[in-house]
N, C-alpha and C positions, 0 to 999 in steps of 0.2 A: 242519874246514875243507875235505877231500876231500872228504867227503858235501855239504854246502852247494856249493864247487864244482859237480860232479855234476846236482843236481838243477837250479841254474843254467841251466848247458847243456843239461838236458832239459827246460827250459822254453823256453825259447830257438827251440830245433828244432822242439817242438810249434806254439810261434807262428808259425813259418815257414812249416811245410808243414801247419797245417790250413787247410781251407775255408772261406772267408770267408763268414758267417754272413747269413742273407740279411735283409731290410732289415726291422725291424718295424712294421708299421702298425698304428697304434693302435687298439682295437676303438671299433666307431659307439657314441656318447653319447650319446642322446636328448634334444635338446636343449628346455629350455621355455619355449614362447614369451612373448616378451615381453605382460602381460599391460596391457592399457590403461591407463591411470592415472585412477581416479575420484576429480575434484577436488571434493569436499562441498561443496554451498554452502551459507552463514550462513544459517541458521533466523532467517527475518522475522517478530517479535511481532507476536504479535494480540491486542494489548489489548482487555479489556472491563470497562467499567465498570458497576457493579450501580444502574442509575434507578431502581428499583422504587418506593420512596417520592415520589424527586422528580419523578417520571412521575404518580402519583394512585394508584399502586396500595397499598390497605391490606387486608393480609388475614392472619390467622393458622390454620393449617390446624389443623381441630379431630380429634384421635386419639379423644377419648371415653374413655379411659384410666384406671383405676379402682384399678389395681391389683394387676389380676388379668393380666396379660399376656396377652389375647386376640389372637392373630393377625392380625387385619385389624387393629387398631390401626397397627402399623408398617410399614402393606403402602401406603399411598395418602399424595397423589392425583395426579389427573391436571390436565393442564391441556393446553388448543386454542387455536390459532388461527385466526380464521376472520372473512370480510367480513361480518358481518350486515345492514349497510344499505346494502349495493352503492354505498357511495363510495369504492372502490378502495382501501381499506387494510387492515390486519389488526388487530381486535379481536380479545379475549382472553378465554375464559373459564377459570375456576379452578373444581376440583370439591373439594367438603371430604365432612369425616367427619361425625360430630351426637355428642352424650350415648348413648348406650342406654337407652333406655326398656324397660325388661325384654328377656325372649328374641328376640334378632334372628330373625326370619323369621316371628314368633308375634306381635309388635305392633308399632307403627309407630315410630318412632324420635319422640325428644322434641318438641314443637313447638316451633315461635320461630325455626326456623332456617333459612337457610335454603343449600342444597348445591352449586345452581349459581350462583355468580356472575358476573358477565358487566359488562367494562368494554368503552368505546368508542373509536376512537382520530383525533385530528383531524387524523391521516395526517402528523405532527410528532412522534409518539413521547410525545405527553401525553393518556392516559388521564382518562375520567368514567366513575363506576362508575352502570351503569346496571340494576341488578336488579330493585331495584322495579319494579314496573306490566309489566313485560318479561311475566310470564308464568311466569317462573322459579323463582319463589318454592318453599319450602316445602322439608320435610326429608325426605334421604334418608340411607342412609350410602352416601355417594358412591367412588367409583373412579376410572373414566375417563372418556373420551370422544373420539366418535368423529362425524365430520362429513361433510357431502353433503348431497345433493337429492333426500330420499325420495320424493318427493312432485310433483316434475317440475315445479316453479313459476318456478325461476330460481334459487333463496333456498336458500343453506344450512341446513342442518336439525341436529338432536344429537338422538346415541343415549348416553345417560348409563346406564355399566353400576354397581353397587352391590353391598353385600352384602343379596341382597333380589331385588326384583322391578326390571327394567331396567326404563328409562323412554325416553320418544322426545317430543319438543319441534320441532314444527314452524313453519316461519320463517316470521313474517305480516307483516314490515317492511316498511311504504312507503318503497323509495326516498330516503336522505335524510332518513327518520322516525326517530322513538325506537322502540328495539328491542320489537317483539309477538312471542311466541310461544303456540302451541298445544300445553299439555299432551293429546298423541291416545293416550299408554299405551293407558286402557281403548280407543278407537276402533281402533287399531288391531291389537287384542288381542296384546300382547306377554304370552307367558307369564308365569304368576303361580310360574314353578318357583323354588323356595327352591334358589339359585345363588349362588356368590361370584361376579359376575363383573368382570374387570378390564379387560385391551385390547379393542378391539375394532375393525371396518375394515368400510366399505361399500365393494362391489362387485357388477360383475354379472356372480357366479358361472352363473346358468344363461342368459345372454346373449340376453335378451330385448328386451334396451331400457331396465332401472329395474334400481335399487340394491338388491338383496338386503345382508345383513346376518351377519359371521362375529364371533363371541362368541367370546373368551374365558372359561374359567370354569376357577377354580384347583382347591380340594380340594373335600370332602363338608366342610364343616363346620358347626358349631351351637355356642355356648356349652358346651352338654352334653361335647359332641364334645373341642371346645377342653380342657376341665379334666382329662377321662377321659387325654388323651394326653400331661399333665400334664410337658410338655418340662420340663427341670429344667439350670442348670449349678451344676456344684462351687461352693460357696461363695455363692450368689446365692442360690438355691433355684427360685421356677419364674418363668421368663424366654420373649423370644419365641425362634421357633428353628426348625430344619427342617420342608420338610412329608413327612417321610419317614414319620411315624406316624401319616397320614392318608391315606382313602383317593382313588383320583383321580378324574374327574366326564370327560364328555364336553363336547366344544367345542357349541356351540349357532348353525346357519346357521338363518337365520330369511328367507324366502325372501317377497317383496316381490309381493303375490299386490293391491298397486293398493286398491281401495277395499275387498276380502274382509279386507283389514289383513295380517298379517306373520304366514308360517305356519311352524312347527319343522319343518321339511322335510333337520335333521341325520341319522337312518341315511340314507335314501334317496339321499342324495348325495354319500355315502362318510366324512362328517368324522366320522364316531363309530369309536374306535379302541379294540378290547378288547386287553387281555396275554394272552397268546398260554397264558398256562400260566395261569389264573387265570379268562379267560373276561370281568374284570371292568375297566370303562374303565379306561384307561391316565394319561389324559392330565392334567396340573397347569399348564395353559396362565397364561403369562404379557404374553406379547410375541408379534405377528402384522404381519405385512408383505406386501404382496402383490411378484409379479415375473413375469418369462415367461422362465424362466431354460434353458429349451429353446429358446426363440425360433417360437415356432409360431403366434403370435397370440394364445394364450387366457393368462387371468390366472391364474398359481396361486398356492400360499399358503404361507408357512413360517411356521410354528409353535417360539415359546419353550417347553420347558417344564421345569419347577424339581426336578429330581432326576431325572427318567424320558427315555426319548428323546427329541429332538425330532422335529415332523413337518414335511414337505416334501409338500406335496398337489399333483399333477400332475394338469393341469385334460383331464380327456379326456371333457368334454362337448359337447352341440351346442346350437342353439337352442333354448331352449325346457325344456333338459335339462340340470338341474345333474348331473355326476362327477365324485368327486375320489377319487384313488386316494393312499395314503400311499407316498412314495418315500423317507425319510428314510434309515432304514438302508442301501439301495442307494445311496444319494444319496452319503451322505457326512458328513452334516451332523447325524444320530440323537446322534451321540457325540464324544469329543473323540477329540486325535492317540494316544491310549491307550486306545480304547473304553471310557470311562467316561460314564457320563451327569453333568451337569454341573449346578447351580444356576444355571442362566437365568433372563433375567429380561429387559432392551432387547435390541432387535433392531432389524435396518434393514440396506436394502442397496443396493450403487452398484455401476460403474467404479472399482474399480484403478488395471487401465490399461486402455488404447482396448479395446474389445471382451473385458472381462475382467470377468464378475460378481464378486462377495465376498459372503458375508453375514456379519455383523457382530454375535455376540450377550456380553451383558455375564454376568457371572457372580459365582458367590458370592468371598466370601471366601479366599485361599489359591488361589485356585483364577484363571488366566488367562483374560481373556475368549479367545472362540473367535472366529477369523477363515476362514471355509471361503471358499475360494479357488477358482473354476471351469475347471474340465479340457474344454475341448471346449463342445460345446452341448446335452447328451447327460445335462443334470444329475449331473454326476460332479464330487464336489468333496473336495476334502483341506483336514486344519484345518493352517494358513501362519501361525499366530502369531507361532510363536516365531521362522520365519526373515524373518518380514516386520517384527518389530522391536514388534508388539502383547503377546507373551505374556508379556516380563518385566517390562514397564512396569507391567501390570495386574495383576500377582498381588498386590498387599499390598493392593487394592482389593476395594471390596464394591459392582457397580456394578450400577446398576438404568437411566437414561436409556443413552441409548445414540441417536447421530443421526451418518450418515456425507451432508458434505454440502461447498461449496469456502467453506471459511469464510476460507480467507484471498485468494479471488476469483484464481486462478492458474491454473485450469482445469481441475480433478480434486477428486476427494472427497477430503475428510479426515475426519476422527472425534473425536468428541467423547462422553467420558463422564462423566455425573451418579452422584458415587458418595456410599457412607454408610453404617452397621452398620445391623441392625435392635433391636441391645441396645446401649441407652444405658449399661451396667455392663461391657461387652465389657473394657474394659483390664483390668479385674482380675481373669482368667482367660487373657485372651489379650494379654499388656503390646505386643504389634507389633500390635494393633490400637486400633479408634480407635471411636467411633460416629460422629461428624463427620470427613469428610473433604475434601479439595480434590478437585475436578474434572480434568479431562485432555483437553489436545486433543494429537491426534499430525498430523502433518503431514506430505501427500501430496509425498516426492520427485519426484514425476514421472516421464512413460513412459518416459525415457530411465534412469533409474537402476536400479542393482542392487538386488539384497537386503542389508538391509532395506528396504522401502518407506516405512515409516513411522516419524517421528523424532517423540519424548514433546519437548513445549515445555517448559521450565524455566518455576516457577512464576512465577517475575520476569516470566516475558513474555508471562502471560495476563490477570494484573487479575485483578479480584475471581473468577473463574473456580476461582484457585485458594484462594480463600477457603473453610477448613472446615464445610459445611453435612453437614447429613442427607436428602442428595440421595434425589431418588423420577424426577419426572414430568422430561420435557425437551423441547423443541422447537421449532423453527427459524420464524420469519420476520424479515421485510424492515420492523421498525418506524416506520423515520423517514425513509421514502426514498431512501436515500442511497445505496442496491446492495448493501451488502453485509448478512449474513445476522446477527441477532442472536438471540437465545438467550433463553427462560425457563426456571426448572430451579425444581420446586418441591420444599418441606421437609416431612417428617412431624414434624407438632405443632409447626412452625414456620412463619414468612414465605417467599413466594417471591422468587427473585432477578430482575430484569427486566437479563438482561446486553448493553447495548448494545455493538456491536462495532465499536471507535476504530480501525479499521484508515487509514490514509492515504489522503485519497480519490485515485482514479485513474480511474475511471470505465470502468476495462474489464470490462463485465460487461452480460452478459442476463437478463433474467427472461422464461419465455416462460411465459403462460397460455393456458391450451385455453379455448375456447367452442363445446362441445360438442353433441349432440343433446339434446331437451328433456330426454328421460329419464337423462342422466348431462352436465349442462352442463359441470363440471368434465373431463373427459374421464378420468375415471380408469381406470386400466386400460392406458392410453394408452405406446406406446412413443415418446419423444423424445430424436432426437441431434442434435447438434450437429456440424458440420464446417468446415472453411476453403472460401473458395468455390470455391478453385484445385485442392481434393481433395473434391469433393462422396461421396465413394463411400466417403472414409477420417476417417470420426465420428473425433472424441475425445473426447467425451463423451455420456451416456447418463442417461435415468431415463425409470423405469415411474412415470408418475403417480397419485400417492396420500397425503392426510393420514397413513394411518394406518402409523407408524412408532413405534421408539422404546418407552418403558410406559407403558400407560394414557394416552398422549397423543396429538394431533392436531395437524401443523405446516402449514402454506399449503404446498399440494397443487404451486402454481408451481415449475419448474424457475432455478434462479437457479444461472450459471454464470461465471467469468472468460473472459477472452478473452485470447490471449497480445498483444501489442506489435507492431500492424502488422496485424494483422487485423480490419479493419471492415468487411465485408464478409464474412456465414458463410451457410451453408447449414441451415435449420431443417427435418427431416424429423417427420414423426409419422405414426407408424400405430394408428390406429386400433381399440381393443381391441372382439374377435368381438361383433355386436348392440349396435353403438354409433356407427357410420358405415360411410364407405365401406369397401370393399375395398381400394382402392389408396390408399396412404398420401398426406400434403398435403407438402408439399414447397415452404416458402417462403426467398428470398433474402431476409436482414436486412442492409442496408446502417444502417452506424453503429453505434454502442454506447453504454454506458451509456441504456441503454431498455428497459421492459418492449415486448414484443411479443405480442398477442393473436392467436392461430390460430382462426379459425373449423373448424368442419367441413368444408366445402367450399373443394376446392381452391382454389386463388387466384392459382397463378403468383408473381411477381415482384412 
């Protein structure tokens, strides 16, 4: 009790007389600011429904398929659209396959058949197949196709690539007539080189004034070829499959030399690309799009290609003088976000956001399509799949169409992919895969939203879209008038889909077509934005004018864009791609909407 005492009182005293301890302030806490709140807005369905029958279209794409699992079997085909008889709507053609009549490149494909078909449209979305008498006739084994005005007449023209000798069909239609064409192959002497080739895209690469001509061409192959490399999987035995045990071939620019015909004018104007360790072409080209993705006026080119890098060809020529230099690897866009080279196959590319290139290409199996996304103006670009919301949607996908375009008329690109195995036996090796698969469109959030940009539609709310085909070919037009954008997506050794797009009409939207110089009426090449009238200076929306998008196909070259709610009144700018008009770009006010608007070459004011 003493000691307790004791220490009591020397507690006691110690609280008396020591110093009042001075005040604590709590140490700074970095505080985090509050972050905005992003309110998601409900994903608006875009139904489509598949008319292809009820429209007149009858077609079954023919593989030629024997048995033996030859490669181009499962590779095709393409399909276009395009005015043939300048009554301002969009016909269709479908390219097929044929029988083999012994060694492809050694004898002519079987007769009776015939490769290009070609229906007409009464600008209602009801097809007449009009092949016969056309001029079209006869067999090839067909790929793609690729459209324009070789020939400086008015009239669109086709370049039909093949496994074989490419062909070229020039437009003799009167106005209003039944469709003429001019088989000018031998005329315009298109090489007889023994080629796979598949996409292809006119332009005018050495800016003269006329449509030169870039080919894709995939492997070296031949039958011979094919069996020797004798791809095999477990349990199948020999099946179709990578082109990683073939060798690769050069792109082929065929350069528009007028009534001399069409000259292989590829080393001299950069597009022939050796491996660097090997000495021997590189390239297994799939998929080609043009863009000015520098912004400098001249048209360049990117390149799909299916295991090996891709290419980005930066156009540093003058009049007169095709260059293209490969920027791929600097670029950005050679490899994926892992430097791996990827199984490419559709490509195409837009706006993002306002003043934001992408390029857009579809990929194998397992494997995420790639979305390279533009740093600057300086072609520097990084692949954005995975955080823009593309690269998990599309991994269990095998996507070959590929088309970024405003399918639900909102004012920005979205994306849509045509996918499918190329082994019909695929589940019983690989049970997460399919050979038929459903389609995908992902849906542009707009400039205002964060990452991700792009949201996958739930299959409920795209219609037959998501109906499981063995997607190949894909691409966009305007079939029934109505403004908004619909879809063909075609099948190997199957029907194609004619997907019309049941969107709500509203009627906010443009379609603007160029009417260009003789030598490139379509204006391709062509830079076109779009802006409010009240921000002439601040575009938000963009496209380089061109069919050639997408695989093996060709979509109506027109800019077809939404308009937001209150804006009738926009500003339409075009510049003018180098050797195809003026210098200072056309610049017209569109008062109204829901209207196509036609740009002549020459300014015009108001």
């Amino acid at each position: 009790m003493t000691i307790v005492a004791l220490g009591a009182v020397g507690t006691g005293a110690w609280l008396l007389l020591r110093k009042p301890a001075p005040e604590r302030v709590p140490d700074p806490t970095p505080v985090t600011p509050a972050l905005p709140r992003v309110v998601e807005q409900p994903l608006t369905a875009v139904p489509f429904t598949d008319v292809a029958k009820a429209s007149g279209i009858e077609f079954i794409h023919t593989t030629g398929a024997t048995g033996e699992s030859l490669l181009p079997e499962t590779m095709g085909g393409g399909v276009g659209f395009l005015d043939v008889d300048g009554d301002g709507d969009q016909d269709l053609v479908l390219i097929d396959g044929c029988r083999w009549n012994g060694e492809p490149f050694a004898s002519e494909p079987e007769p009776g058949h015939d490769s290009v078909r070609l229906w007409t449209n009464d600008g209602r979305g009801q097809f007449r197949e009009a092949t016969k008498g056309s001029g079209l006739e006869g067999p090839r084994y067909g790929m793609g196709v690729a459209t324009g005005d070789l020939d400086a007449d008015g009239r669109t023209d086709l370049f039909v690539t093949t496994v074989g000798r490419n062909a070229v069909y020039l437009n003799r239609t009167e106005r209003g007539g039944a469709p003429r064409f001019e088989d000018a192959t031998d005329r315009l002497k298109v090489p007889h080189a023994s080629r796979w080739g598949t996409s292809a895209a006119m332009f005018d690469g050495d800016q003269d004034g006329d449509l030169d001509i870039i080919v894709c061409n995939y492997v070296r192959w031949s039958r011979a070829i094919d069996l020797a490399v004798d791809y095999r999987l477990t349990g199948i035995g020999r099946a179709y499959g990578s082109p990683t045990g073939f060798e690769g071939v050069d792109l082929t620019y065929l350069r528009n030399d007028g009534s001399a015909g069409l000259v292989d004018a590829t080393a001299e104007s950069g597009f022939a690309v050796a491996n660097a360790s090997t000495g021997k072409p590189m390239g297994k080209a799939l998929g080609v799009v043009l863009g000015d993705w520098n912004d400098d006026g001249r048209v360049d080119v990117a390149i799909a290609n299916d295991t090996v890098a891709n290419f980005l060809f930066r156009n540093e020529g003058s009049v007169g003088r095709a260059r293209f230099v490969d920027v791929g690897g600097a670029s950005g866009i050679a490899f994926d976000r892992n430097g791996s080279a990827t199984g490419a196959m559709g490509i195409d590319t837009a706006w993002l956001r306002p003043r934001q290139w992408a390029i857009a290409i579809g990929n194998f199996a397992n494997e995420m399509s790639s979305l390279y996304v533009e740093r600057g103006t300086t072609m520097a670009f990084s692949d954005d799949a995975i955080i823009e919301g593309l690269g998990p949607a599309s991994r269990a996908f095998l996507t070959f169409g590929l088309v970024m375009a405003d399918m639900d008329l909102d004012g920005d690109a979205d994306l849509v992919q045509a996918n499918g195995h190329i082994e019909e036996r695929i589940a019983r090796v690989q049970p997460s895969q399919s050979w038929r698969q459903r389609g995908q469109l992902f849906l542009n959030a707009g400039p205002a939203a964060p990452s991700p940009l792009l949201r996958e539609l739930p299959a409920g709310m795209i219609g037959d879209l998501a109906r499981p085909v063995v997607g190949r070919g894909l691409a966009t037009a305007d079939i029934d008038g109505d403004g908004d954008l619909d879809l063909a997506l075609t099948q190997a050794g199957g029907a194609p889909m004619l997907l019309r797009n049941d969107l709500p009409p509203h009627g906010r939207w443009l379609r603007i077509e160029l009417k260009g110089p003789p030598g490139n009426p379509q204006g391709i090449g062509a830079l076109v934005t779009v802006a409010p009238a009240d921000a002439p200076d601040r575009p938000t929306a963009a496209c380089v004018v061109s069919g050639a998008r997408s695989y093996l196909s060709a979509c109506d070259p027109a800019f077809t864009i939404g308009l937001p709610n209150g804006q009738a009144r926009s500003v339409v700018t075009v510049r003018w791609p180098a050797g195809a008009g003026p210098t200072q770009p056309t610049q017209v006010v569109v008062d109204g909407v829901g209207r196509t608007v036609a740009i002549p070459v020459a300014p015009i004011g108001d």
